[in-house]
C-alpha positions in Angstrom: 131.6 89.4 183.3 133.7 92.5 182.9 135.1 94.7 185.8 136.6 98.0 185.8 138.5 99.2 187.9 141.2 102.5 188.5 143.7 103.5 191.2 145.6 106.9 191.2 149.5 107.0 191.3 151.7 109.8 189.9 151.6 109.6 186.5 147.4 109.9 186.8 144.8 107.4 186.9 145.0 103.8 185.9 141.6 101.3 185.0 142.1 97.8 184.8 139.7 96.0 182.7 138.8 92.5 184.3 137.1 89.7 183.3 136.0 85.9 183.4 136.7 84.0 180.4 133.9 81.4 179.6 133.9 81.3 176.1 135.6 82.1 172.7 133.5 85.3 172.4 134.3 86.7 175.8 138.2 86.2 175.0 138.0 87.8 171.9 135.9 90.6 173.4 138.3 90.9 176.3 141.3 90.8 173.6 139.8 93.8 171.7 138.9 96.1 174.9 142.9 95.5 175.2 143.9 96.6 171.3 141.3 99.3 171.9 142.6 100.3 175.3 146.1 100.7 173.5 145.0 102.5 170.4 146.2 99.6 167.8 144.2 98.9 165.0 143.3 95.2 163.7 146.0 96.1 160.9 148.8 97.5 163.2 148.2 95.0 165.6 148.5 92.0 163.0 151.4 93.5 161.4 153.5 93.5 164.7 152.5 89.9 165.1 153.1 88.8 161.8 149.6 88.0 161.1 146.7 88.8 158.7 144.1 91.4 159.9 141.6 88.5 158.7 143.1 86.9 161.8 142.6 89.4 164.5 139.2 90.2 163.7 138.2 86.7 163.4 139.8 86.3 167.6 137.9 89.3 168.6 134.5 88.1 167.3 135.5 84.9 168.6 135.2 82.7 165.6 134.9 79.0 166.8 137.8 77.2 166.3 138.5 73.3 167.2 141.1 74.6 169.4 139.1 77.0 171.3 135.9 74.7 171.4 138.1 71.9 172.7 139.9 74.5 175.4 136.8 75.2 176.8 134.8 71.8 177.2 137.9 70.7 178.8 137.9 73.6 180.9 134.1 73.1 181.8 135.2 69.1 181.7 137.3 69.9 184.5 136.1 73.1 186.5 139.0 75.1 185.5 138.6 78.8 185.0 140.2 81.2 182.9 140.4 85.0 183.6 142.0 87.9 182.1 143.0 91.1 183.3 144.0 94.5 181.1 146.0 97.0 182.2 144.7 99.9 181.2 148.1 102.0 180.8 150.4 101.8 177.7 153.1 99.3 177.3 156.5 101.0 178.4 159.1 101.0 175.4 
């Protein structure tokens, strides 16, 4: 479940993108609204991590990994919850 949300200051208006975190394909969802939201591509945005593009696109469309199939039956397992929040405004350099 996604939420948007926006509050004014000076320098104009703000959204924050919210969301609950239940799966692999909802992170990687929430982690592409986030590159989009900041206007990288899959090719910028793997270059600056040091990364193959293969890579990113494969998070985003939440590719099942042991990892993140473990992470979340233990999170289930265990009632934990997992939520991310984007803030909508560029990163400050």
């Amino acid at each position: 479940m996604m939420r948007k949300s926006s509050s004014d200051d000076r320098s104009g208006s703000m959204a924050t993108l919210r969301g609950r975190i239940r799966s692999a394909e909802q992170l990687g969802q929430m982690l592409q609204q986030g590159r989009l939201i900041r206007g990288v591509s899959q090719r910028e945005l793997a270059s600056q991590l040091g990364v193959s593009q293969r890579y990113i696109h494969e998070m985003e469309s939440g590719k099942p990994t042991k990892y993140a199939l473990r992470l979340f039956e233990i999170m289930r397992a265990t009632g934990a919850t997992m939520s991310i929040e984007i803030d909508g405004e560029p990163p400050r350099g």
